[in-house]
Every structure is written in C-alpha cells, then in structure tokens.
C-alpha positions in Angstrom: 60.0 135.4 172.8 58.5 135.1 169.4 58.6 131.8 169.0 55.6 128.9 168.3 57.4 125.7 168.9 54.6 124.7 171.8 52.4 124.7 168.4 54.1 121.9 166.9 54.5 119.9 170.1 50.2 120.1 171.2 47.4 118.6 169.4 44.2 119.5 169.1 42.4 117.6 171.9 45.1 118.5 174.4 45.0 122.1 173.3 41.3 122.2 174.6 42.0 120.7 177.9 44.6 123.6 178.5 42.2 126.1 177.5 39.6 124.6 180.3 42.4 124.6 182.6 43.2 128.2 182.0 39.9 129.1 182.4 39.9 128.5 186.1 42.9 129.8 186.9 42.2 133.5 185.2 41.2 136.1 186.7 41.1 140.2 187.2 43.6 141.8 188.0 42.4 145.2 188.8 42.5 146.5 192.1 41.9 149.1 193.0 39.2 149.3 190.3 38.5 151.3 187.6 40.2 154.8 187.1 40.8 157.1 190.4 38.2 159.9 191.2 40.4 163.3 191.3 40.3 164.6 194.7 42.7 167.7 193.5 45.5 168.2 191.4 47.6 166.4 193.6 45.1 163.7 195.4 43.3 160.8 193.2 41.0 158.0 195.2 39.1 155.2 195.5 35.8 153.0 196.9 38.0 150.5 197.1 35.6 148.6 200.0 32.5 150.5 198.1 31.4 152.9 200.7 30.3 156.2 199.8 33.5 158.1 200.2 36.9 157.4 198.6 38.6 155.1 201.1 42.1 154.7 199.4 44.6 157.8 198.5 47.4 158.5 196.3 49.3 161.8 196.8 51.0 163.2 193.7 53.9 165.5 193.3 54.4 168.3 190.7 55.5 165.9 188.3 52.9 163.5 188.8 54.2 160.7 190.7 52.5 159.0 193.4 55.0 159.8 196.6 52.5 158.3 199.4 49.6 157.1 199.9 46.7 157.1 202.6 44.0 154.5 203.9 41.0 155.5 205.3 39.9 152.6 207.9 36.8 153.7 209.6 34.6 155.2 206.5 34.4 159.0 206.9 36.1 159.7 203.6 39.6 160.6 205.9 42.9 159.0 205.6 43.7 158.0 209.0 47.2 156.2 207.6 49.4 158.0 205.8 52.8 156.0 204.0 55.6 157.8 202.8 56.7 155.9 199.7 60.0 157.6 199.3 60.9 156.2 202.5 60.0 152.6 201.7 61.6 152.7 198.1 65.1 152.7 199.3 64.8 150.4 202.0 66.0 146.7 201.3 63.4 145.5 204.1 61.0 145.4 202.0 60.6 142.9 198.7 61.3 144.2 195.3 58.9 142.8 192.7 60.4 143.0 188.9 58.1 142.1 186.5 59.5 141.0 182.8 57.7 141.5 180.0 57.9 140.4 176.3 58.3 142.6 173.3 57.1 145.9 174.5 58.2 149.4 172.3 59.6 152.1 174.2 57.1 154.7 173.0 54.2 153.1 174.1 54.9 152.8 177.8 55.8 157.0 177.3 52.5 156.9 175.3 50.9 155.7 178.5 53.1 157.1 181.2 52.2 161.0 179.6 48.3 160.2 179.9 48.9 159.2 183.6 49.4 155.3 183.6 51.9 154.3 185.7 52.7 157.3 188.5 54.0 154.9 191.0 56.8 154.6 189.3 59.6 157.4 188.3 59.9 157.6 184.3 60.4 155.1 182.3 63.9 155.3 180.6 64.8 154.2 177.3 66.2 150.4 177.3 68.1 149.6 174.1 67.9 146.1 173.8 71.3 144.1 172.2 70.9 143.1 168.4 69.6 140.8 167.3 66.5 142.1 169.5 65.4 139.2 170.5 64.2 136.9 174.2 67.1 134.7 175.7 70.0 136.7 174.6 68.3 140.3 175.6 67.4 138.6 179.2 70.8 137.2 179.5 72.8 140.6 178.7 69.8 142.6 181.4 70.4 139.6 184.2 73.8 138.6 183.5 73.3 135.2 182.9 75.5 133.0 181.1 76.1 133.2 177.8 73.3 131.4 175.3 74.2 128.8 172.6 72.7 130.6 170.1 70.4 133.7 168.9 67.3 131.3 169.2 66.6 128.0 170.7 68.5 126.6 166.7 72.3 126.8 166.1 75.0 126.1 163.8 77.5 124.0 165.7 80.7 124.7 163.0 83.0 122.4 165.2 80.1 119.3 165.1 79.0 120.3 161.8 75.5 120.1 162.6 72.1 122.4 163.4 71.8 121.6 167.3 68.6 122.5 169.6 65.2 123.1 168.0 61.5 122.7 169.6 62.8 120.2 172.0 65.8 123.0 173.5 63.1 125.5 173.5 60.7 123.9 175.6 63.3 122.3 178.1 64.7 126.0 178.5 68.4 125.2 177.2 69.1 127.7 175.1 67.5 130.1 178.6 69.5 130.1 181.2 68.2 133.8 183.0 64.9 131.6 182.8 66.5 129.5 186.4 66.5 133.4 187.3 62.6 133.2 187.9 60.1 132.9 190.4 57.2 132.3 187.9 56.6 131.6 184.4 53.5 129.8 182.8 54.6 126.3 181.6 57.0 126.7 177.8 53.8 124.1 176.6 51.1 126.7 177.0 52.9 129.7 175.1 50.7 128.2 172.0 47.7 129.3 173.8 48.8 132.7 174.1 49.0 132.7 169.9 46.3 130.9 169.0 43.9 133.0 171.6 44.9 136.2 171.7 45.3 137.3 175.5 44.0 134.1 177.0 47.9 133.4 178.0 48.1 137.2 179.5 45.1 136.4 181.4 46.5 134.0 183.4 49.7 134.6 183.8 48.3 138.3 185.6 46.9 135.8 187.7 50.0 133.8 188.3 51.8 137.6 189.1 49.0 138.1 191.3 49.7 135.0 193.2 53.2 135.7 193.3 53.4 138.7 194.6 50.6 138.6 197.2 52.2 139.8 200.9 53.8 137.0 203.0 55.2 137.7 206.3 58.9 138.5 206.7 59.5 138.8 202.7 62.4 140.4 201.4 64.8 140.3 198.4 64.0 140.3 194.7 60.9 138.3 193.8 61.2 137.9 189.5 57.5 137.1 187.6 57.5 136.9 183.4 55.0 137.1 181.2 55.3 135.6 177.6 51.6 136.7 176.7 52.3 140.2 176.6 54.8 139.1 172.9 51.7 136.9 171.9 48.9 139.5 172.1 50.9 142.1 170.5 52.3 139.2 167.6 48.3 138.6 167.1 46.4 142.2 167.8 49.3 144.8 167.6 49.6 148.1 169.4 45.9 148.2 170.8 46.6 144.6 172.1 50.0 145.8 174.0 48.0 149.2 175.1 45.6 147.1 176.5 48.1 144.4 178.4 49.9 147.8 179.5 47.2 149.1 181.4 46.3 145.4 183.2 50.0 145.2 184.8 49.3 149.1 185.9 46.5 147.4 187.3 48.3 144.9 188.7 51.3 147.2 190.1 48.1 149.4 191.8 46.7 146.6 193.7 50.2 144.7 194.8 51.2 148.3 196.3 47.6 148.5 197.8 47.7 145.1 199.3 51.1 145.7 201.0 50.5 148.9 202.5 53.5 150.7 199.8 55.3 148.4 201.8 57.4 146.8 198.4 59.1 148.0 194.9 58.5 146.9 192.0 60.5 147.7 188.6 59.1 147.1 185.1 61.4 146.0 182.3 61.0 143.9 178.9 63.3 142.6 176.3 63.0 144.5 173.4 60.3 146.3 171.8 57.5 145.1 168.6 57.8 146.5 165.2 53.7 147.1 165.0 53.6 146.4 161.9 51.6 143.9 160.2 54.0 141.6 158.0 54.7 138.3 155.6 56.8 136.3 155.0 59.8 136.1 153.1 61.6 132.7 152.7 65.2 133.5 153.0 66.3 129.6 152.3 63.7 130.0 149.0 65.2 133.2 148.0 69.2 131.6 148.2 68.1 128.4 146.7 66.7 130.7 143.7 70.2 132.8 143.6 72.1 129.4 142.9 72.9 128.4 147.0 72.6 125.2 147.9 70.6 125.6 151.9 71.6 122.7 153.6 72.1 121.5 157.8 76.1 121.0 157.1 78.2 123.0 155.7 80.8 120.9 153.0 81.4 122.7 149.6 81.3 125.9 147.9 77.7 127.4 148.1 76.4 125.7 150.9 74.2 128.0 153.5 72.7 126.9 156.4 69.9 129.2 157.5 68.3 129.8 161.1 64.6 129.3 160.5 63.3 128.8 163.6 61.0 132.2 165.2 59.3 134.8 163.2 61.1 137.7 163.4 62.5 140.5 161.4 66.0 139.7 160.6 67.4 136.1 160.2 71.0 134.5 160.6 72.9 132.5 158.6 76.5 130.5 158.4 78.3 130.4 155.3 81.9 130.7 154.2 80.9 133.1 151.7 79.0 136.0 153.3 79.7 138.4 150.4 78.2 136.4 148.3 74.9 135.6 150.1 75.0 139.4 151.0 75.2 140.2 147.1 72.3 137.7 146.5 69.9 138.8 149.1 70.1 142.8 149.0 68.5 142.6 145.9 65.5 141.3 147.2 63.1 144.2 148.2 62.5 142.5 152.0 66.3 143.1 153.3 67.4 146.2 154.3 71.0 145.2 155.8 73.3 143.0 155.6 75.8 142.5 158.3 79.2 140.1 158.7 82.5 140.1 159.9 85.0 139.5 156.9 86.2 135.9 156.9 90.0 136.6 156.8 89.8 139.9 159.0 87.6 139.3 161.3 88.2 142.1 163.5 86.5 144.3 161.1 82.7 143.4 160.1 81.1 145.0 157.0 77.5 146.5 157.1 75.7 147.1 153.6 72.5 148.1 152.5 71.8 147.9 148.5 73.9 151.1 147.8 76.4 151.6 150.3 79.0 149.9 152.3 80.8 150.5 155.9 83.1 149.0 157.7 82.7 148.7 161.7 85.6 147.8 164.0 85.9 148.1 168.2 89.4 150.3 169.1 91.1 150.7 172.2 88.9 153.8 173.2 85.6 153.3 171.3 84.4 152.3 167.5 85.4 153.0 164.3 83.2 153.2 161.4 84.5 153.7 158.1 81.4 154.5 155.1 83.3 153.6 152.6 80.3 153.8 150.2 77.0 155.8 150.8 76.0 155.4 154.7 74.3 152.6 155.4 73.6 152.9 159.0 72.9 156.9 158.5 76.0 157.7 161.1 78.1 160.2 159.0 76.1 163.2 160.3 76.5 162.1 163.6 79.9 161.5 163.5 80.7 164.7 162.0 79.1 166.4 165.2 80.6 164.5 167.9 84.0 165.2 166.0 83.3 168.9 166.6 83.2 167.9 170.3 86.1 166.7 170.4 84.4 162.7 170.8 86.3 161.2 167.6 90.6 160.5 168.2 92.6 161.2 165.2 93.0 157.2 164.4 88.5 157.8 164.0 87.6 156.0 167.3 84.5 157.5 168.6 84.2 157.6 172.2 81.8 154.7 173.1 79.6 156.4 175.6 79.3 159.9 173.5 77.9 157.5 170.7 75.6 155.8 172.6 74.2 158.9 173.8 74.1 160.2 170.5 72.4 157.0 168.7 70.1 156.1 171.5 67.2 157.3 169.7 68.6 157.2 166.3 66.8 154.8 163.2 69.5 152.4 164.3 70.4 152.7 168.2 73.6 152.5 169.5 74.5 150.3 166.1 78.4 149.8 166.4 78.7 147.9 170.0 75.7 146.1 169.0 76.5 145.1 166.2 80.0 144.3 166.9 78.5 141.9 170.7 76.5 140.1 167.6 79.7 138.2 166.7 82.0 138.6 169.1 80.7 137.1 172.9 76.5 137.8 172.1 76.4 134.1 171.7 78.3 130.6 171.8 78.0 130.2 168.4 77.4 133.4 166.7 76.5 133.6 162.8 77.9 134.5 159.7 76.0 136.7 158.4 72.9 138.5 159.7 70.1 140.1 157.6 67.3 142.5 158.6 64.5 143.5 156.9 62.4 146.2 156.3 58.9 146.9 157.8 56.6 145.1 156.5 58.0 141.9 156.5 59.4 138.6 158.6 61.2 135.6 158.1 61.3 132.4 160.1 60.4 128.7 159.6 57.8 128.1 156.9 55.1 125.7 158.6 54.7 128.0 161.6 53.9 131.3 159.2 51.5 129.5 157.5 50.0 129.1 160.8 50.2 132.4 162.5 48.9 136.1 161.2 51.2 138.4 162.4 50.5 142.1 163.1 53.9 142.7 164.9 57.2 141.4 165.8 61.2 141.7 166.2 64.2 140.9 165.9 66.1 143.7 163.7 68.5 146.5 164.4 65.6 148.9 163.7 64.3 151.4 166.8 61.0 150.1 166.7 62.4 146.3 167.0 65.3 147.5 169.6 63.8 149.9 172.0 62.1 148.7 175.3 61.7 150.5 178.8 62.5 150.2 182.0 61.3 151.7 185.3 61.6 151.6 188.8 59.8 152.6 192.0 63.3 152.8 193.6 64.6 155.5 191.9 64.7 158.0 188.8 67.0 156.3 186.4 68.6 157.4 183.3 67.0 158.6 180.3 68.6 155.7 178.4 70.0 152.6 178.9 71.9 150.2 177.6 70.0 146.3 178.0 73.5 144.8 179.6 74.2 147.9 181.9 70.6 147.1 183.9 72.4 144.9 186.6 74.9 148.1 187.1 72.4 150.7 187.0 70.1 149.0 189.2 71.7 146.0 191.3 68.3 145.4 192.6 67.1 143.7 189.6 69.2 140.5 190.2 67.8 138.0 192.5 70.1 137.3 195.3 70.9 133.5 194.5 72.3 135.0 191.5 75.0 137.3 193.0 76.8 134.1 194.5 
C-alpha cells in the first residue's frame, strides 16, 4: 500500500535502531543459486551442494514449464529421485503457499515470465485490480474480506460529520481486515524503512517468507506471507527496482519447492499494478481553494469540500454536495484526466468526464449501459459498436457484462463500467463523491509526506498501468484474465481455511 504514515509516527533515533534490527534478520534468499546450467532443451540444473556435477533437476515441457523435478543424492551427476509435480499440484495434502505482493504491473511479470523467470508456475494471467487501484480495498475484493471503511486508512463519515481514521487506523490495521487473513507481515511501524531505504524492507521480509514457509511435518492448508517492500522499492527505484524484487521471490519460490521435495504449491498474486512513472505533486485542496472552494473536515454550507489526502497516489477522492462543480473546477487543471460521480439526485446513474466529453454510466438488469453523450471519455464507443455487431448490446444498450470485460481487459481503461460503478455502490463503507484521476506524470496525496518522498512510481487510478496486476498458480493454468474479486471463485485455494467458516 502506498502509504508513509509509519514516517510520521518514528523519529530519528528509533528509525536507526530498526535499521540494526533489520540488519540481522536479512538475508538471501536464493536457493538454488544463481541461474541453472542448461542440460538440454528440456533439462536445466544445479551444484546446489557444490560438487562437480549438477545435483538438482528441473524437467521442462514444450512450453517451458517445470513439470518435475529430480535429486541426485550420491554425486554422479544422476537423478536418482524423480517428482512428478503435476501430481503434487492438485493434491490438497500438501500446503499451498500464496505469496501477496504490493503494486506490481502486469507486463512486467510477462516481461520476466517470456525470458524464463518463473517456469514453476503456469502463466501468469491478467488480474484487473477494482478502481480505485489501491491496497485494502483490492485485498478485500481478491480474499473476500469484509467490506473496508474507506478507500484508505481516511474517511468522510457524512452521518458523524467528521474525517475518521488516519495514521493511527493505518497502523492498528482498521481500515485492513484481509490483513487478520495472514500468516506474516513485517510490523505496519517498519513500512517507513522500506521508503526511506530502498529494498532494506524487501530484504527482510524474503527472509520472514523464507521462515514461513520452510517444511514442517504434517503441514497442510493455505499458508498466506505479504510483502509491503515490493510497493516501496518500486515507489523509490521504479521498474529496475520491481525487476529486481521479481527475480528474488523467483528465487525464493525455487528454493521453497527445492526444500520440500515439489512437495507444496504456491500461487503469486499482488494488488494492483505501479504507474512507472516518475511524478509530482499536485495539491488538489490548493487547487479548489484557488477555484473559490472552501476545503474543510465537515461539510456545512455551499462550497465546502472535504478532500482525502492521505497516500500518494494517482487519483484522489473527495465528498461534496456539489460534484459538478468541483468536476468543472478541476478538469481545467492539466494534472486531471477524469472526473467521476454519481449525480446527486439520480444516483443510479454516475457521470464520467474528461475536459471535452461527457458519459453517463449505469448497471442494468443484464449488464451496463454507457451513454457518451459528449465526445468519449473512457474511449468505449468503438468497442461498443463491435460487441453490438455480436449481438452483446440489448436494444435498451445494456452490454453484456462478461463480453465487456473480455473486451476492456486490456483496454487504456480496463473493464471501466463495473469498476467504476463498485467505486460507489458497495467498494467501501463510505464511498466518495467524487473521484479524480490524473494523468502520468503526476500524484496527489497529503502535503508533508510528498515533500518527504521522491517518487518514481505509484497508483491508484483507473489507468492500465495503475489497474493491471498478475496472478499465477502452480495448481493450474488459469485464465488469461481475471477479474481481482473473482480470485476466491477461480481459485478457492487462495483463501485460508479459517476464512471459509
């Protein structure tokens, strides 16, 4: 989760003492080391215990997956053990290890997966993350926890009339409740480390995974590890940072399946993906107090806005009982590239506008109707003109839900009408108003934590780069794209068994 609260809550002296800590507990994850020596096409090995032949096998199929593997016990270069591991993968005998990630894009896991990373596992699919792309809402939707407060750890409470949460919800969890899903997670307190040292955070928590997952007798069920540090190396050093922390849980994945003799699965998911692109800021409660809006933490009177500064992320949310309004005021600026809000008196239809066009979204019987009723903002209108071709649009303009999805998956916007229309209508407790994203390039958030962090990459918005994630499996091929809150459908196993009571 993008977010630095830990920052405010650590000074300087006690900072240092968690650095020594950390530096004891690190350590390599990498094993079996280095890259395999290519025995053929279809074998790779290696000295694991040093000797002078290749002591440790994977077998490949034509596609490049590792489908068994072989161990060489008395040091004549021979596999005397051979393990089928599409056999084990469908057996619930053995554990299943799903490792969470933060913030990772879809295209670079492919990126990796295509130059041979990752062959244990069947292809990663496509995950499209829910909108806004962000932490606790994204892990509740994949885990089917309940429902958060609000889109970050800071709400508007209408019925109170007051901002509720902050630093202090953050760190005790509250606004997280998939995080009572999990086996491990590095204490909230040290996710400052992770973004004021670049990959110190990821360090240790691969060594916390190691620990984890190591092979205990009798073990069974799903066993849950996240890692936060992935989000803060790519937030601080970009895409070679999240290539890099890629590669280490490879690692990782290499030696837990090692260790247990393919005796285990393990899946690979994250949240949503990183924008990789290095931003600034852009005050939204600045720019409304400069258009005439009064930003306060109540709303009272005509003009009021209260504004969700919390994170750093690439879209920011807002309550206000004028949304047109705030929406005329802030597409002008050259940072916002939508504005999104469900009309005050009718709310069962929301309104999406960029700085030239407007279109209506609402949720039908049989799928989603959108209505451009001025230019295209979310670039649909071709779409939607070929799916009515296929007989996928009723004559009342629903289009069928699934047919979109698999239309949009990989589109600028993914999947944009149910997203967008979950935003307000059961994403959250307390959902906003009104819901801007910008455009690359930039980031909004709370003022005293961008002055302290230099961000290369980050989320939030409806965009693909901010939306898509991956997923994939050692279980089974899954497909090529998926929607965040279909995961626990698609693949059961994810959920740890306490949470299917």
């Amino acid at each position: 989760m993008f977010s630095h609260v830990a920052i405010r809550s650590m000074d300087r002296s006690r900072f240092f003492v968690i650095v020594a800590f950390l530096a004891v507990l690190s350590g390599c994850a990498s094993y079996p080391k280095g890259r395999p020596v290519i025995v053929d096409e279809n074998v790779r090995g290696w000295k694991v215990k040093q000797s002078h032949h290749c002591d440790y096998f994977e077998y490949l199929d034509r596609s490049g997956k590792v489908v068994a593997l072989g161990y060489d016990n008395n040091g004549d270069g021979q596999p005397e053990q051979r393990i089928d591991l599409l056999a084990t993968a469908g057996s619930d005998q053995y554990p299943h290890y799903v490792i969470l990630l933060d913030g990772i894009p879809y295209q670079l896991v492919k990126e990796l997966y295509d130059e041979g990373y990752f062959r244990l596992f069947y292809r990663p699919s496509e995950l499209i993350s829910c909108f806004p792309s962000m932490t606790d809402i994204a892990f509740c939707q994949m885990l089917g926890s309940t429902v958060p407060q609000g889109y970050e750890a800071l709400w508007y409470d209408r019925a109170k009339g007051k901002l509720t949460g902050g630093s202090s919800d953050y760190l005790a969890e509250k606004n997280a409740p998939w995080q009572k899903l999990l086996d491990y997670r590095s204490p909230m307190i040290l996710d400052a480390v992770g973004y004021v040292v670049p990959g110190f955070l990821f360090r240790n928590e691969l060594a916390g995974l190691n620990r984890l997952f190591e092979p205990r007798p009798a073990r069974r069920g799903t066993v849950v590890g996240y890692s936060v540090g992935t989000a803060t190396v790519g937030t601080k050093k970009g895409k070679e940072g999240l290539l890099q922390c890629l590669k280490d849980i490879d690692a990782l994945c290499e030696k837990i399946v090692y260790q247990h003799h393919g005796k285990c699965r393990i899946t690979l998911a994250a949240d949503h993906g990183h924008d990789l692109a290095p931003s600034a800021y852009f005050q939204v409660s600045k720019a409304l107090k400069e258009a005439g809006f009064h930003v306060t933490n109540s709303l009272r009177k005509q003009g009021d806005v209260v504004c969700i500064e919390f994170g750093l992320v690439t879209c920011s949310a807002m309550h206000t009982d004028e949304p047109a309004r705030v929406a005329d005021a802030l597409l002008t600026r050259e940072q916002v590239s939508l504005a999104i809000y469900p009309l005050p008196d009718e709310k069962a239809w929301i309104i999406v506008r960029d700085r030239d066009g407007l279109a209506r979204i609402r949720k039908g019987e049989h799928g989603y109707v959108y209505q451009a009723e001025r230019g295209d903002p979310l670039k649909l209108k071709p779409i939607i003109e070929q799916l009515a071709r296929q007989g996928k649009v009723s004559p009342t303009g629903e289009i069928d839900d699934q047919s979109l999805f698999e239309a949009t998956f990989n589109h600028v916007y993914p999947d944009p009408l149910a997203r967008i229309h979950l935003a307000f209508n059961g994403l959250v407790g307390h959902p906003a108003d009104i819901i801007i994203t910008l455009n690359d390039g930039w980031f909004a958030g709370a003022s005293d934590l961008a002055a302290s962090v230099t961000v290369a990459s980050t989320h939030g918005s409806l965009a693909r780069t901010n939306s898509a994630t991956f997923i994939m499996t050692t279980i089974r091929e899954l497909p090529e794209a998926i929607r965040i809150a279909d995961v626990k459908t698609v693949l059961p196993q994810i959920i740890p068994a306490g949470a299917r009571r």
